[in-house]
C-alpha positions, 0 to 999 in steps of 0.5 A: 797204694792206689795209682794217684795220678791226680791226687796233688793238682792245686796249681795244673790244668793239665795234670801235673805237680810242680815243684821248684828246681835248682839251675846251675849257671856255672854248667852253662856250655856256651857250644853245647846250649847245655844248661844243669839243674837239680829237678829233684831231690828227697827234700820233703815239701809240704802237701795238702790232699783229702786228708790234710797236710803230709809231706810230699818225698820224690824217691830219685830211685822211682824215676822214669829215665826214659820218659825224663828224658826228651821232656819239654823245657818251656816257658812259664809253664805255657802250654798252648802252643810250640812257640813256647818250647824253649828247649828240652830236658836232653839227659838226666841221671841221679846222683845221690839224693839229687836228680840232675837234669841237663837242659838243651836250648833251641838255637831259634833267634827268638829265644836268644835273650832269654839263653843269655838271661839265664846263662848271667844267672838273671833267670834263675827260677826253674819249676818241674812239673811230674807225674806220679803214678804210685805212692807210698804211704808212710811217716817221717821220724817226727810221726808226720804223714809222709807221702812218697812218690815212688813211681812217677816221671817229669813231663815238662820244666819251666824257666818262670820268673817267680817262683810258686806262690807259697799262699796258694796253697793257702787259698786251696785249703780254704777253698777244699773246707769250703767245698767239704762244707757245700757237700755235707750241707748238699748231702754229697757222698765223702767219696763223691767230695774227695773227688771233687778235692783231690781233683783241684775243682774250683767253689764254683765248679764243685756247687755246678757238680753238688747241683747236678746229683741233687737233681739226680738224686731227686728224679732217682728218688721220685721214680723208685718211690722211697726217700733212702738215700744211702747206696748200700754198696759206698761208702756213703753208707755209714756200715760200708764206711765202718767196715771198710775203715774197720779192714783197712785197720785190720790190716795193720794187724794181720798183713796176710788179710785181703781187704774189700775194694772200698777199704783200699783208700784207707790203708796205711791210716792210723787211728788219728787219720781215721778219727780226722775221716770220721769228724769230716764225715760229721761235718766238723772241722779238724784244722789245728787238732792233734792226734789225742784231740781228733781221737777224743773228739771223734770218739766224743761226737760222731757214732762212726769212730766208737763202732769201727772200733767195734767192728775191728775188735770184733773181727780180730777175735772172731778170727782168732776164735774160729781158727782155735784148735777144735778138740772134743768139739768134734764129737759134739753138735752145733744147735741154737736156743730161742732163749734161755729156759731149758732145751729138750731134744726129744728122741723119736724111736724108730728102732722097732719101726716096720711097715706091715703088709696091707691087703687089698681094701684094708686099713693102715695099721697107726705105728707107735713111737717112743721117747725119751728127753734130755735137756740143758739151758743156754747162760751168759758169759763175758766180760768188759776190756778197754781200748784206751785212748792212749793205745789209739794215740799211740797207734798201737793196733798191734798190741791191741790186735794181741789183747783180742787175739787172745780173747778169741782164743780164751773163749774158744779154750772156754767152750771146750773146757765146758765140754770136757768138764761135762763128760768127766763129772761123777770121776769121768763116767759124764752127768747123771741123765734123766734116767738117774743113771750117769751118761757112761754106766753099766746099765747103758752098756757103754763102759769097757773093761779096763785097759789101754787102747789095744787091738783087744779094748778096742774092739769090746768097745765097738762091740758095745756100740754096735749092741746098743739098741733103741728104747723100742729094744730095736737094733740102731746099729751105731759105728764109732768114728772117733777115739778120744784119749788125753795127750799121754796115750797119744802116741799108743793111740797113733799107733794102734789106728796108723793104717798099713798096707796089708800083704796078708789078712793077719796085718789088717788094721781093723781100727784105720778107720776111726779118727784120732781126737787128742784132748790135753783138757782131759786130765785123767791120763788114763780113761779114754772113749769112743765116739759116734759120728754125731751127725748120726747120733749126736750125744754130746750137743753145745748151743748158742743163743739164736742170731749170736754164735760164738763171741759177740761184742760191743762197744761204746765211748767210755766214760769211766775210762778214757777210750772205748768200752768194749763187752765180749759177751757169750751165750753159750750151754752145753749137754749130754742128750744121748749115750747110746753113741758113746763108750769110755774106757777107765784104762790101767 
């Protein structure tokens, strides 16, 4: 929470909160000039800051003793001068929920009457002013916004002859609506009109400070030569305002997450407070409204609402995805697609490729190149899910981050089932290539004798992978790098790649250096492969539709149901373009 020292002025020029005390005339020490007063408690009293009403908690455990202790006890809150010390607050200790603090008079003559006075219990009104220098956000049982002090210390007490005037508070929320007005009408930034609110400044004083970055804003604007008046780095910015929001409400599901500096001021804020700061960004007024009719409105009239909530969907499933065990994705290139007719990726040959020996004055001889091509196409897949309107009222950001989560993670378990259902068609010898032929077959060179993984089966596969020679009948010389097996050959395979420390060339591992995939997609318990590295020879390639990889998502105010429409959309296609790289192994 942020250190808001100055979030609560309303009444203070000097930086302080009041609250009333409670004095106790029967402690009164006639010899000591002693008094006690209960100065605090965990009694809430009602608040009103940038975001509304909350109830202000003064945590009696958060109380700076030290700095408490020694503070002035004045007259009337007057601070001018010393001839308004009264006395001084000469010990305080807490007990219970209560803070009780004793209070030493001056023995001046001056001051006499006002001793007997409140030692008659004539003068019985007693204000605190204190200093808050960390809250805590949170919320009582009845779901009000609580705000706890739980770090803060008393300055100054005051004997005044009426209490705080319970309108003033009153007139200050009239004053805060009719400067959030002034701004929105000036253009100001919220965070610039915040300020000016959680400041205490006066009508008159925000319309001086709304002038002024008029005129500041206008010279900025003549001298660059352009009318954009958002700074891409605040919060005036309305996709700043929504990704903060959207971090801040990320948060709430994922408490590990670091949010981005402009973020910070909204954590802790449901989805009504966050639905209020929407509202009050559209300049619309929020007093009287309660959490269903904030949501519905703010989903109803301001753009901000509908696409934080995007924003946060997105984010929550994008993290899921991305962290999703990868599989026979490892195996496979990352590309893209311009668009959704069908991609050919040629292959140059270059295995039969020599440079001659060129005599003097003579020509350059012209080299040929031979290719051939596989293609596949990029489809659309998706689907539309609701954030309804009562998991917002409700604040459930946890349930919500579930269903996302889980989108995530399925459309990860998506794409690499479209790659396994790939290289397993035609009883798992992969999809028939452009030479007729299926990916592993015979003619390609590609397919072992039958067997386990062994010391034996694997090294016919690596022999049949380093045979393999380009269309040009040129060596291309590939190296395996990863064994594929299903989940029942795991623990062969871990086995038979475990590298040893060799005392004698008979123990050598010859296989340590491939990299073990186990694939539970793979449902033939039997056929195992190898692979190539494919960022050498790629054979197996997945694509994304241009400017979209993996799961987009949209959203928008439902109008079927009530709450947010959201569409997880997916371009995505996959496809074998090479065989050269790869061997299977049909097993036992």
């Amino acid at each position: 929470m942020r250190n808001s020292t100055a979030l609560l002025l309303r009444e203070s020029a000097v930086d302080l909160t009041r609250r009333d005390a409670i004095p106790r005339p029967r402690t009164f020490d006639g010899e000591a000039m002693t008094v006690e007063a209960v100065i605090a408690s965990t009694t809430p009293v009602r608040r009103r800051d940038a975001r509304g009403d909350f109830l202000e908690i003064l945590d009696p455990s958060g109380l700076d003793l030290a700095v408490t202790r020694g503070a002035s006890v004045l007259d009337s809150h007057q601070q001018g001068g010393i001839d308004n010390v009264i006395g001084v607050i000469d010990d305080v200790r807490v007990e219970g929920n209560e803070v009780i603090a004793r209070i030493r008079f001056s023995s001046r003559p001056e001051i006499a009457p006002v001793v007997t006075d409140i030692r008659n219990g004539i003068i019985r009104n007693v204000s605190v002013g204190y200093e808050v220098g960390e809250w805590k956000a949170g919320k009582d049982a009845s779901g009000a916004r609580t705000m706890t002090a739980v770090r803060w210390s008393v300055r100054e007490a005051s004997f005044v002859a009426v209490p705080a005037d319970p309108t003033a508070r009153t007139r200050a929320a009239n004053d805060d609506r009719a400067i959030r007005e002034l701004g929105r009408r000036a253009g100001v930034a919220t965070d610039r009109v915040n300020t000016l609110v959680e400041c205490g400044a006066s009508i008159d004083d925000a319309r001086r400070a709304f002038l002024n970055d008029m005129l500041d804003r206008s010279v900025t604007v003549r001298s660059a030569g352009t009318t954009n008046m958002h700074n891409a780095a605040t919060l005036d910015n309305p996709d700043v305002f929504q990704r903060a929001a959207a971090e801040a409400m990320y948060m709430r599901i994922v408490p590990s997450f670091t949010p981005s500096p402009q973020a910070r001021q909204y954590i802790g804020m449901s989805c009504a407070d966050i639905a209020r700061e929407c509202l009050h960004r559209s300049g619309i007024s929020t007093l009287g409204m309660t959490a269903p009719s904030l949501i519905t409105r703010a989903l109803q009239t301001t753009s901000d609402y509908p696409a934080l909530l995007a924003n946060l969907m997105n984010k929550s499933l994008r993290e899921a995805y991305q962290i999703a065990p990868s599989g026979v994705r490892r195996i496979a290139r990352q590309t893209e697609a311009n668009d959704f007719r069908a991609k050919s990726r040629i292959q140059i040959d270059h295995s039969g490729f020599t440079l001659d020996l060129i005599n003097e004055s003579a020509e350059y001889p012209y080299g040929a190149f031979i290719d051939s091509a596989e293609s596949y196409s990029v489809a659309t897949y998706g689907k539309i899910f609701a954030i309804t309107r009562k998991a917002l009222v409700n604040d459930d950001l946890g349930g919500l981050g579930d269903v996302t989560q889980r989108l995530g993670l399925a459309a990860a378990e998506f794409e690499r089932q479209k790659l396994v259902d790939l290289i397993v068609q035609n009883a798992g010898l992969g999809p028939t290539m452009s030479d007729s032929l299926t990916l592993f077959h015979a003619s390609h060179g590609n397919v072992g004798t039958g067997g386990v993984p062994s010391e034996t089966s694997l090294s016919e596969a690596r022999l049949l992978m380093r045979n393999q020679t380009g269309p040009g009948g040129g060596g291309i010389s590939v190296v395996p790098r990863y064994l594929i097996v299903p989940s029942a050959l795991e623990t062969n395979a871990e086995k038979l790649i475990t590298s040893v420390q060799a005392t004698q060339t008979a123990n050598v591992n010859p296989f340590a250096f491939l990299d073990l995939i186990v694939e539970p997609r793979l449902t033939d318990t039997h056929r195992w492969y190898l692979s190539a590295d494919p960022a050498l020879l790629p054979c197996i390639e997945f694509a994304y539709l241009a400017g979209a990889p993996g799961p987009q998502t949209e959203s928008r105010a439902g109008f079927e149901v009530d709450g947010v429409q959201t569409k997880v959309r997916l371009d995505y296609g996959c496809g074998a373009v090479e065989w050269r790289g790869l061997v299977t192994n049909a097993g036992q």
